[in-house]
C-alpha positions as CSV (number, residue, x, y, z in Angstrom):
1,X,-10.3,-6.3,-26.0
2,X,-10.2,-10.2,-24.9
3,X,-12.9,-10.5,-22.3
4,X,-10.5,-12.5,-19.9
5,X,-7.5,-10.3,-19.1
6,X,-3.8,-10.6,-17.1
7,X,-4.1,-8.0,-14.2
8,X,-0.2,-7.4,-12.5
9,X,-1.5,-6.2,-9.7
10,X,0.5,-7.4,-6.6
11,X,3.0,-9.6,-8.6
12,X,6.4,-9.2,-7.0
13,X,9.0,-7.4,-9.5
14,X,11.0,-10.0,-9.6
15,X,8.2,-12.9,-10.8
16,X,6.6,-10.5,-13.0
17,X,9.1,-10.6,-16.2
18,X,8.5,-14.5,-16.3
19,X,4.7,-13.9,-15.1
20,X,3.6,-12.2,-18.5
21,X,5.4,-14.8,-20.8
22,X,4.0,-17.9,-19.3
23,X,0.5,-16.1,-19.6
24,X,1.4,-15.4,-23.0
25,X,2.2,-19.2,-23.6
26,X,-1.1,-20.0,-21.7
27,X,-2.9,-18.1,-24.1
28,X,-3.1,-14.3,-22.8
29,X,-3.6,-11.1,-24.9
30,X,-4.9,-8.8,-22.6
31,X,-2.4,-7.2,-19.9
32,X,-4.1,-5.0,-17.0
33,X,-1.0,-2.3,-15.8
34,X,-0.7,0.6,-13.8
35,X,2.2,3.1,-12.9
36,X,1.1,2.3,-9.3
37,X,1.5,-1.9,-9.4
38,X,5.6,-0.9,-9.6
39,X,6.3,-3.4,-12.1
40,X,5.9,-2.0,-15.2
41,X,9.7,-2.1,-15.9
42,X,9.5,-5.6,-15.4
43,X,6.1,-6.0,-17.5
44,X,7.9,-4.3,-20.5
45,X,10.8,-6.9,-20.4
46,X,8.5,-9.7,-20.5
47,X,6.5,-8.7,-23.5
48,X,9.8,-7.9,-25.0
49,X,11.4,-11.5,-24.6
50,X,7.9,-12.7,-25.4
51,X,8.1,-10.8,-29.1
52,X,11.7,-11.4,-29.5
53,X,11.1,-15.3,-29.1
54,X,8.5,-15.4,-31.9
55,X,5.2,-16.0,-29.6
56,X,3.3,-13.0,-30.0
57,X,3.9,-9.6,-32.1
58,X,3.0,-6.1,-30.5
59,X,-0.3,-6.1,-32.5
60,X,-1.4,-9.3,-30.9
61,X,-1.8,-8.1,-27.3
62,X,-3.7,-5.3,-25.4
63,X,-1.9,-3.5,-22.9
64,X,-3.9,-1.0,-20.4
65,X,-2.5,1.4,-18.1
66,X,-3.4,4.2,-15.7
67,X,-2.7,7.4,-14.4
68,X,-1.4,8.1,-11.0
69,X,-3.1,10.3,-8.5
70,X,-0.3,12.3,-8.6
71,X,-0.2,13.0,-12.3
72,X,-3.6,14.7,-12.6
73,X,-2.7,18.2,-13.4
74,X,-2.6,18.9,-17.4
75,X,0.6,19.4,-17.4
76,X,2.1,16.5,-15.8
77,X,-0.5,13.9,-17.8
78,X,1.9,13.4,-20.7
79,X,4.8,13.2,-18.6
80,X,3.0,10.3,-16.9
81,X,2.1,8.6,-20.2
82,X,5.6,8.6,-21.7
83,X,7.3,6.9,-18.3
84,X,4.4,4.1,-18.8
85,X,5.4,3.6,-22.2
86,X,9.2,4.0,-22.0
87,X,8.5,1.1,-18.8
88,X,6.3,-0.8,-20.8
89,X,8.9,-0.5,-24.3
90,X,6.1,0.6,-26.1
91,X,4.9,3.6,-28.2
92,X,1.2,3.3,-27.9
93,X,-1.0,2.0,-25.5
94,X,-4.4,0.6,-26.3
95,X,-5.8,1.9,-23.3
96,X,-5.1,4.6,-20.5
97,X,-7.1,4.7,-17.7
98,X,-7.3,8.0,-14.7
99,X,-6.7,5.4,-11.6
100,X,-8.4,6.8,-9.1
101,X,-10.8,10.1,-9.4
102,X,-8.4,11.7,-6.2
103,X,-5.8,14.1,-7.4
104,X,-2.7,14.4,-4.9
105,X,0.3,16.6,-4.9
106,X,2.9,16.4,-8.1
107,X,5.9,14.1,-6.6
108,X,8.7,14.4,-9.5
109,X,10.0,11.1,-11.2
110,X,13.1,11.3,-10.2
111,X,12.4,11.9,-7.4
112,X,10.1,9.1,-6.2
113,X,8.5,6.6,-8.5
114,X,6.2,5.5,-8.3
115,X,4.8,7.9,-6.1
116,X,2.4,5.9,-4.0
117,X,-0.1,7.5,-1.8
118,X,2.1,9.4,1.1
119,X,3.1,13.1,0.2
120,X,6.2,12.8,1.9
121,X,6.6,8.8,3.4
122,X,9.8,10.0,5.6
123,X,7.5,12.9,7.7
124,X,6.8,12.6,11.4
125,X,2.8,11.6,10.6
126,X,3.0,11.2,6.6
127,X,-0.5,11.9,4.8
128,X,-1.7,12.0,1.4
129,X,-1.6,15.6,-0.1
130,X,-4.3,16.7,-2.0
131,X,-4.3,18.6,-4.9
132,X,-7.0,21.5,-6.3
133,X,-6.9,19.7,-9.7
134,X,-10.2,19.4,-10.8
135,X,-11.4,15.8,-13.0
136,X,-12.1,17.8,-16.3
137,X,-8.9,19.0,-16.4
138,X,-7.7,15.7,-16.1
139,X,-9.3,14.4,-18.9
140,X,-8.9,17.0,-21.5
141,X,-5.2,16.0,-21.1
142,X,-6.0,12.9,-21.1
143,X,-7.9,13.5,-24.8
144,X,-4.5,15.3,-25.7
145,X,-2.5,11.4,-25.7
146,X,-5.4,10.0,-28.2
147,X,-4.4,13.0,-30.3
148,X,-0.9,13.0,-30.2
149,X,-0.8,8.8,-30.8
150,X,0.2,8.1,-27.4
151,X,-2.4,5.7,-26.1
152,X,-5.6,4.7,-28.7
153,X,-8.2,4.8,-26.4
154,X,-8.9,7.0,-22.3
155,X,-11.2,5.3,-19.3
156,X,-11.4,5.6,-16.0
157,X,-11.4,3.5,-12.8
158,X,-13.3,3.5,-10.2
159,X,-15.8,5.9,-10.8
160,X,-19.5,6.3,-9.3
161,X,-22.3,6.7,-11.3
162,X,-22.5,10.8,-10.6
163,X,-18.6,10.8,-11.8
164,X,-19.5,8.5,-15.2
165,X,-22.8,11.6,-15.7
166,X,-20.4,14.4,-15.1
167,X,-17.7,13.5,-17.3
168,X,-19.7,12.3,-20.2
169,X,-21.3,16.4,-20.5
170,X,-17.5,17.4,-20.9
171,X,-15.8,14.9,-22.9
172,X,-15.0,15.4,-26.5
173,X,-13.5,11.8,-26.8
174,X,-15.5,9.7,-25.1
175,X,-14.3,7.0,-22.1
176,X,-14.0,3.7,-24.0
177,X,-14.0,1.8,-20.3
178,X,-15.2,2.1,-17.0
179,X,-13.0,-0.4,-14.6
180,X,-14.6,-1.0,-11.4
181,X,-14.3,-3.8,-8.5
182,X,-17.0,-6.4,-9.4
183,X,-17.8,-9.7,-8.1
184,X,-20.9,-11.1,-6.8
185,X,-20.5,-9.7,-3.5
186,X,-20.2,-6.4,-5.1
187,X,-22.2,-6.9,-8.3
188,X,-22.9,-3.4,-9.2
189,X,-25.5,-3.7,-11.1
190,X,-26.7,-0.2,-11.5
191,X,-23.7,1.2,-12.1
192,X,-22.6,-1.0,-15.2
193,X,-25.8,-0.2,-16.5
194,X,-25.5,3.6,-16.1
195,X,-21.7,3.0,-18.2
196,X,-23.2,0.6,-21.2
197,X,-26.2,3.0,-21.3
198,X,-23.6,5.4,-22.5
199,X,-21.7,2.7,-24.4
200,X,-19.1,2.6,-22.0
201,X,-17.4,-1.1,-21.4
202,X,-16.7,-2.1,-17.8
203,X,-14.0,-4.4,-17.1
204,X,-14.5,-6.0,-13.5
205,X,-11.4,-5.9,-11.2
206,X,-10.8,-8.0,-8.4
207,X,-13.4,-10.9,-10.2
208,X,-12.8,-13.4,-7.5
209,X,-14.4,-11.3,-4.9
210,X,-11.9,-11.3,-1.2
211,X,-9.1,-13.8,-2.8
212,X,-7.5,-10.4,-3.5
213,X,-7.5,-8.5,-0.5
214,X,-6.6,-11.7,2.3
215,X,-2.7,-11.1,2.1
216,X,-3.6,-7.4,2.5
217,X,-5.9,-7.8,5.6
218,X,-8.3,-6.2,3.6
219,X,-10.4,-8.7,3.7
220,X,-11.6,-11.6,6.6
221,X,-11.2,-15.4,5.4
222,X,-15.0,-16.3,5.8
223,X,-15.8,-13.8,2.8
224,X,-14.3,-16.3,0.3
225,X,-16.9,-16.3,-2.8
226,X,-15.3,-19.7,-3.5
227,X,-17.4,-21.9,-1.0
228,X,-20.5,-19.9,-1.4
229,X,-23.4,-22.5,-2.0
230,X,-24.5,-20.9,-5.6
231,X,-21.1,-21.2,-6.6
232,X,-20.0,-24.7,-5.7
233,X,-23.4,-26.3,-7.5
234,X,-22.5,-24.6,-11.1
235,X,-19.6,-25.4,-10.7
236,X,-20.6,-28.9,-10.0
237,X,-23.1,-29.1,-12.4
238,X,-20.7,-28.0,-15.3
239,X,-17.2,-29.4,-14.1
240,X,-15.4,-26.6,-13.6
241,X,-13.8,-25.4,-10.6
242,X,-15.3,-22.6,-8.4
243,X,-13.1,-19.6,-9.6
244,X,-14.2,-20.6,-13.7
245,X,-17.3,-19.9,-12.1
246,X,-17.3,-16.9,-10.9
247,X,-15.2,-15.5,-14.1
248,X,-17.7,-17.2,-15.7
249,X,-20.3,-14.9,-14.1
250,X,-18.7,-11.8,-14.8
251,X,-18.1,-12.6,-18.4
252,X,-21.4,-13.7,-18.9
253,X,-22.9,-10.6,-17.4
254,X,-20.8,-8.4,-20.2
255,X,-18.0,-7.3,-18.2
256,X,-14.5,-7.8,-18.8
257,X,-12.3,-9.8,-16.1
258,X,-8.5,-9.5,-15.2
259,X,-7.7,-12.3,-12.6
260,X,-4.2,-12.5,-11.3
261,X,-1.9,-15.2,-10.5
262,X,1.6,-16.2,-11.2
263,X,0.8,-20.5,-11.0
264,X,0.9,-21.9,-15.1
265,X,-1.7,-23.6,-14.0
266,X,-4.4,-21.3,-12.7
267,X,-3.2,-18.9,-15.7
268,X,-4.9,-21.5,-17.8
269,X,-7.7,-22.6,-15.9
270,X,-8.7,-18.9,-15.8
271,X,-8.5,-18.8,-19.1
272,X,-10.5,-22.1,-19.4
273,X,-14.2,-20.7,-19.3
274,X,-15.0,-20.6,-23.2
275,X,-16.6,-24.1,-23.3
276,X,-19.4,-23.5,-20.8
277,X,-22.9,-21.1,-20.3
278,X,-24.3,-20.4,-16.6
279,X,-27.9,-20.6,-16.6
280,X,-30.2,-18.1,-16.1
281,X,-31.0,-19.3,-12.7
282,X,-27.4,-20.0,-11.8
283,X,-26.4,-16.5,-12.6
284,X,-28.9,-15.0,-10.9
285,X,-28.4,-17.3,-8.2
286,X,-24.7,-16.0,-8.0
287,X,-26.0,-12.5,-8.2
288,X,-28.2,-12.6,-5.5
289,X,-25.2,-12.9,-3.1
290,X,-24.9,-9.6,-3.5
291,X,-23.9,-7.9,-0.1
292,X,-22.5,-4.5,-1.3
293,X,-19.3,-5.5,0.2
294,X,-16.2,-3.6,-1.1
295,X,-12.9,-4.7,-0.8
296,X,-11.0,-1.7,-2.3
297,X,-12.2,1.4,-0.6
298,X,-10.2,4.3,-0.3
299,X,-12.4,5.3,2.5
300,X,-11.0,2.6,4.9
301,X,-7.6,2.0,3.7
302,X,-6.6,5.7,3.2
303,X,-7.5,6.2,6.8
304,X,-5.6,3.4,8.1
305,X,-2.3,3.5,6.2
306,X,-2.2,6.8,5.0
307,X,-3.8,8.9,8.0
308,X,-6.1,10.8,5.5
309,X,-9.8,10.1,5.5
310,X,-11.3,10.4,1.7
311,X,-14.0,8.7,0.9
312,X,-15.1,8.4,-2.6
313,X,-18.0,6.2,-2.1
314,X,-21.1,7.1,-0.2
């Protein structure tokens, strides 16, 4: 899997078509999905114009995807699986990922899709729904797609180190990935060695640290990783701009990275980190701004837009 990847997250439908064939032109062959972005309709047309023009072939790009919350229970894993891929205009994924280890009521295709968090969005004080569907279950489907040729390889995202124990007594195919947030506010340190212990990969969401989470109000302007002082001196010292740093950084420390961004231009300057090597005292320089600080916590946002406390971090 190319280290430096294409995440869709938060691209609007209607940019996301023309999104994924300039970051094909710019040089991309790794695509981060989900069921939940709510453009994988759109993501399937672009890869679709991009193979019918000539510039890539199927075998030429990784796609990833993941499973709803809603999805979790065995029998609704599949169904899941095959409205990705019909989406996407593929057959086979190279990589499925469980989105989020919280299993919520089934809501039918057809009848909302995707389903997002709220059990029912249109009642008086809407909440998320939780389901008694526990993980293993979830995964043993999950194994069931690797052996009917639906995706080639299963993961999971955002997963604490007691999850990645658990599910590695009970798995008969192992998790090929581990995708976490990671950045050096939040490096993580023990965790993505608990995952390559077990010979897990770990692809890093949200690489960039708070540029993510700003239009959300998720996170507060002053967190910006870009004008941290370790930061700016690397990326004076080597030329490159602040954000080739810190992508830099997470490459460099073995994880994958799946920025997002729908400028030409900062597609390839993301892409731009090949022809450079931190230092040992500039990573762990970066490193050590290490705060702990996550963005993406389902035990803040879940409480504030969806009226349901659940934490999955302690």
């Amino acid at each position: 899997m190319p280290q430096v990847g294409f995440g869709l997250w938060k691209i609007p439908r209607e940019d996301t078509a023309n999104s994924v064939v300039e970051a094909i032109r710019a040089g991309y062959r790794h695509f981060d999905s989900a069921a939940d972005y709510a453009n994988e309709a759109e993501t399937g047309d672009g890869l679709a114009k991009a193979i019918a023009q000539g510039l890539i072939s199927r075998d030429d790009v990784w796609v990833t995807s993941k499973l709803w919350n809603t999805f979790h229970a065995a029998e609704h894993v599949e169904e899941a699986c095959r409205k990705t891929l019909a989406d996407l205009q593929l057959d086979c994924l190279d990589l499925y990922l469980i989105h989020f280890p919280i299993a919520l009521e089934y809501v039918p295709i057809d009848e909302r899709y995707p389903p997002e968090w709220l059990h029912n969005p249109d009642a008086t004080d809407p909440v998320m729904q939780r389901a008694r569907v526990p993980l293993h279950e979830t995964w043993k489907a999950m194994e069931g797609l690797v052996e009917k040729g639906l995706v080639k390889r299963i993961g999971v995202c955002n997963y604490n180190s007691a999850l990645v124990h658990d599910l590695m007594t009970y798995a008969r195919i192992k998790p090929a990935m581990l995708q976490i947030e990671a950045h050096p506010y939040l490096s993580q340190e023990n965790l993505i060695r608990c995952a390559t212990g077990y010979g897990i990969d770990v692809t890093a969401f949200s690489p960039l640290g708070a540029q993510s989470y700003f239009e959300l109000n998720m996170a507060e302007a002053g967190e910006s990783l870009l004008g941290t002082a370790p930061v700016m001196v690397a990326a004076q010292a080597h030329g490159k701009t602040p954000a080739q740093v810190l992508l830099k950084w997470g490459v460099q420390r073995g994880t994958a990275v799946i920025p997002k961004t729908t400028k030409p231009e900062r597609m390839r300057e993301n892409l731009d980190i090949a022809d450079f090597e931190l230092s040992n005292v500039e990573m762990a320089a970066i490193g050590a701004l290490n705060q702990n600080r996550r963005f993406n916590d389902p035990g803040v946002f879940a409480q504030e837009a969806f009226n349901t406390f659940h934490p999955i971090y302690d």
